[in-house]
N, C-alpha and C positions, 0 to 999 in steps of 0.2 A: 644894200651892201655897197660899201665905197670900195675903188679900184686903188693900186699904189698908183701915186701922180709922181710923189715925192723920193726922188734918188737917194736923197741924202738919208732917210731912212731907212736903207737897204745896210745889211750889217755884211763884214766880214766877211763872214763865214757863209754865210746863205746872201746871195746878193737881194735876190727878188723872186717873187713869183708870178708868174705873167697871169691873169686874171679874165675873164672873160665873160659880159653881160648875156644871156640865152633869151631866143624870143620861149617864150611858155603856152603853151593851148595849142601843142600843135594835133592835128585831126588825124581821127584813126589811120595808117598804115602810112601816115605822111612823115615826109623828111622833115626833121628843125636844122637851124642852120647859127652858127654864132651870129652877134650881130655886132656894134662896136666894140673896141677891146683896146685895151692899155696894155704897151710892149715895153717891158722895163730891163733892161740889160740883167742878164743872170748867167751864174756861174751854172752847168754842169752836176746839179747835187741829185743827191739820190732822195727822197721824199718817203718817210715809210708811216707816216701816221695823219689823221685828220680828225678833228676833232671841229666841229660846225657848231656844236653849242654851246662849247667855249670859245668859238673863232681863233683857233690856234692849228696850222700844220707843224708837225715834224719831221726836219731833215737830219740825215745821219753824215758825216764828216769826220770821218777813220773811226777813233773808239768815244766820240763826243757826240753826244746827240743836242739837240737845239729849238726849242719850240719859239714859232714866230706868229705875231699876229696877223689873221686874215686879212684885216682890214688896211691896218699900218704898214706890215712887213718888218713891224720892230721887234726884236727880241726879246719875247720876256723872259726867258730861261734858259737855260745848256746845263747838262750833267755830264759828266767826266767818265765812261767806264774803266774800269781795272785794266788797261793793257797787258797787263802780267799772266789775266786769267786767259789770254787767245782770242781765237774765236765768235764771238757771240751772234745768235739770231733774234731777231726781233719780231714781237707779234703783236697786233694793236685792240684794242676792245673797245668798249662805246666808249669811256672817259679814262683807260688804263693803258698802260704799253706796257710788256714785257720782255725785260732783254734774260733771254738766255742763254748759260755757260755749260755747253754740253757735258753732260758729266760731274757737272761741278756745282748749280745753283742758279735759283731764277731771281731776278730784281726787277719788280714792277713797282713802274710812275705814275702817278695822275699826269693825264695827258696837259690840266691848265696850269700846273703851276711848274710840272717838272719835279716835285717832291716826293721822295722815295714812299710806296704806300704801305709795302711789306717785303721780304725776300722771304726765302725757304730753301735750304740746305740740306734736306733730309736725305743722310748719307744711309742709315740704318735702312732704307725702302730700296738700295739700289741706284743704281747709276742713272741721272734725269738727262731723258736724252728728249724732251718734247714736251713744249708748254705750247699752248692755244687756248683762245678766250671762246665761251660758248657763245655762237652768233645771236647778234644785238643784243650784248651784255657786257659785264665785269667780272663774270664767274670764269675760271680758269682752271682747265683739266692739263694737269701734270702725269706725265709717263716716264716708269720707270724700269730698266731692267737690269734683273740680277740673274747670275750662275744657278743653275738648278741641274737636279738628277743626278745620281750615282756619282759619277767622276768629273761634276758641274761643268761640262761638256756642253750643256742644254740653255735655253733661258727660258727664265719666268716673266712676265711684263704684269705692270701695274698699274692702274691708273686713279688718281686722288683728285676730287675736285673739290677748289677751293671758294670762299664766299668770297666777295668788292676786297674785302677788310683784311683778308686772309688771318680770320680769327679761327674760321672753321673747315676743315676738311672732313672728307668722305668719300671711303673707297668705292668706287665704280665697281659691279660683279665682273666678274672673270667673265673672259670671252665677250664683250661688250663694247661698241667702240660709242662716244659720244657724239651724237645729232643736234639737237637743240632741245629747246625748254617746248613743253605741251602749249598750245594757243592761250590757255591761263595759266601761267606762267607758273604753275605752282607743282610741276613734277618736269623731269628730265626726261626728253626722247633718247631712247640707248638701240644701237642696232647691232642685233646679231648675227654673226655668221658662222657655217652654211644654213642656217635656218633660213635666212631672210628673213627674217621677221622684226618688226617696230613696236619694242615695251615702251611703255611708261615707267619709271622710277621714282618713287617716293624716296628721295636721299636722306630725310628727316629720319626716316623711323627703319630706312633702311628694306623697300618692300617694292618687288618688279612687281607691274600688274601689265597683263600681253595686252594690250589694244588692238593691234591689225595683225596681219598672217598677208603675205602677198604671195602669187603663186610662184612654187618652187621652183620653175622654169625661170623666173624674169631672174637674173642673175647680177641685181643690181644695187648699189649701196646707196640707202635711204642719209639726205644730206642735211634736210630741213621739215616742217611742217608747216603747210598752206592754213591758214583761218580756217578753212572748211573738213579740217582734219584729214585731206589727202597729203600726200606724201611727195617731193621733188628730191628723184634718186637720177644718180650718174649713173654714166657705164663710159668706161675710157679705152681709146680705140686708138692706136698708136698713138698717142699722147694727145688725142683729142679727147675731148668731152662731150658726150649725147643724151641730153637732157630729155627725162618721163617725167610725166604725173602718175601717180601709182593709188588709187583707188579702194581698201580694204576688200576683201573675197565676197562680204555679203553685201555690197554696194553694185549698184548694175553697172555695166561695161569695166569688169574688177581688172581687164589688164591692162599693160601699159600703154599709157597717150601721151606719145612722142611729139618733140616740137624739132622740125627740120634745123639738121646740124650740118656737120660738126664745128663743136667750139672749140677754139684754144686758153678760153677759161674756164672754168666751174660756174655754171650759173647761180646766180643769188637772190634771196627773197630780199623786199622792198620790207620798208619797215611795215608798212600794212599789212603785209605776210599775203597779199592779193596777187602779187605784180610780182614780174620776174625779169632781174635785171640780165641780160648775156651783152657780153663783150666778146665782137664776134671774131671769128677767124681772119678776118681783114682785117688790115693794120687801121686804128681810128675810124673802127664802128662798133658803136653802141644800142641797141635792142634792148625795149620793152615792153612782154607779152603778159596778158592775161591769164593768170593759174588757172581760172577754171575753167577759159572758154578754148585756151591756147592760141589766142586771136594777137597777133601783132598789132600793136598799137602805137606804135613808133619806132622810129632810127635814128642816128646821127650817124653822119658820115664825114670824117674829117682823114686824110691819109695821112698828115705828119704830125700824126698825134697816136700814142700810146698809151690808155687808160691801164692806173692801176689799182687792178681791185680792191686792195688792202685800204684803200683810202674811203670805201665809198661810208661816209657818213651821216646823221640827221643834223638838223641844229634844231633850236628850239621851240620851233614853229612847225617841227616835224618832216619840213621839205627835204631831201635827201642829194647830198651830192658829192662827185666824187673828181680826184687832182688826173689829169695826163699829164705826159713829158712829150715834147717835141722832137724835133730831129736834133736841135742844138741843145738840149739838156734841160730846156724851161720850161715850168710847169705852167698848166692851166685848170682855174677850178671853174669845174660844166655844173650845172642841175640838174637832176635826174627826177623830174617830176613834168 
């Protein structure tokens, strides 16, 4: 991967992003450390998407968003949102972003081209207060609520999740919030609550089938699924994060195996679904543990750097990595492998 050398290629809007070479193979419980690096004068931007297998990050700059190349830093795209519409939040998927208009409507992009992929309007379902993509994918579950009960006093909430294409939808059961896709990819992890419990959902044909039951004490919400079919559930503790592995009832040692917190992000499965990325409570460190042995297996420690989750990406080689901001507003993109 080549570094920005070139100033002159720096646009506008997005000046640059500061880039940074990683040693790789560092040994269990061992620190890695950057190692040379290209400082390219940058503005101040906010960074809300990464895309590694198209070599494209995106920055957001008022209601305009801007995709640049990793490599270059040149611009290949910018799209313009509705100013009129207010508000909007953005959420990113492996090759997708979506901006949405609380209340109002979502518009998802392909992340390479910037090119609208579909929107969705559906006023008839209720007021869309919440889009999110299902972790490493393009599938996107939409929430909605409307007035319910007697003197519509009450609310009903909904939840529709959609294909890459957004040719097809399908309503998620009641009472259900969405986890992520099963290890073969071919049914949806749904988690209910106060059961605690992790179904499977066939969305095709429309059919829950329970897989695990965890015990009704652990009070915890199931976020992902490990390769080995255990479970990596939070529990939020003044706005931190305390990260279980959670083990089905008829599996031995069935209660939670905790990894020393707390975080002040959500921990995330690596694309292997083995490896558990946490960005820890210290400003510019990064931890990576083993789902099933709970064994630390790396750090980085940088203190004027701010990892942002939302960027942590694959490219096409599978290796996984994600952008921090510095103390002056410039990004750097780490490996997380």
């Amino acid at each position: 991967m080549n570094v920005w050398t070139d100033r002159l290629n720096a646009t506008p809007v997005a000046c640059a992003v500061l880039l940074a070479s990683l040693i790789y193979g560092a040994e269990a419980h061992g620190e890695t450390s950057h190692g040379s690096e290209v400082l390219v004068q940058s503005e101040r931007l906010e960074y809300v998407a990464l895309d590694m297998a198209a070599a494209v990050f995106v920055v957001r700059q008022g209601t305009t968003l801007f995709g640049h190349d990793v490599d270059t830093g040149v611009t290949r795209w910018s799209f313009a949102l509705d100013p009129e519409k207010g508000r909007f939040l953005i959420s990113s998927g492996k090759s997708r972003l979506a901006a949405l208009y609380p209340e109002e409507m979502v518009v998802v992009l392909d992340t390479a081209t910037g090119q609208e992929a579909w929107r969705s309007a559906q006023q008839e379902d209720g007021d869309l207060l919440s889009a999110q993509f299902v972790k490493r994918s393009d599938w996107l579950a939409l929430g909605y609520r409307r007035a319910a009960g007697r003197f519509r006093k009450q609310y009903a909430w909904a939840t529709f999740l959609h294909d890459p294409e957004g040719v097809n939808r399908y309503r998620v059961p009641d009472n259900y919030a969405v986890a992520t896709f099963s290890p073969s990819g071919e049914q949806l992890g749904l988690w209910t609550f106060p059961k605690n419990e992790l179904v499977y959902w066939d969305f095709v044909n429309d059919l829950v089938k329970p897989e695990n039951a965890w015990p009704s004490e652990a009070m915890l919400r199931v976020t992902d699924i490990l390769a080995n079919g255990a479970a990596l559930a939070l529990e939020v503790d003044e706005g931190n994060f305390m990260c279980y592995i959670l083990k089905p009832k008829t599996a031995p040692m069935a209660h939670p195996v905790g990894i020393p917190g707390p975080f002040r992000n959500p921990p995330q499965l690596l694309e292997d679904r083995r490896r558990i990325l946490i960005l820890d409570a210290d400003p510019g460190t990064m931890r990576v543990y083993d789902g099933e042995t709970q064994e630390e297996l790396w750090t980085i420690r940088d203190g004027e750097h701010t990892f942002i989750p939302e960027t942590l990406s694959a490219d096409s080689e599978g290796r996984q990595w994600i952008l921090s901001r510095d103390y002056l507003g410039q990004g750097w993109l780490w490996p997380v492998e």
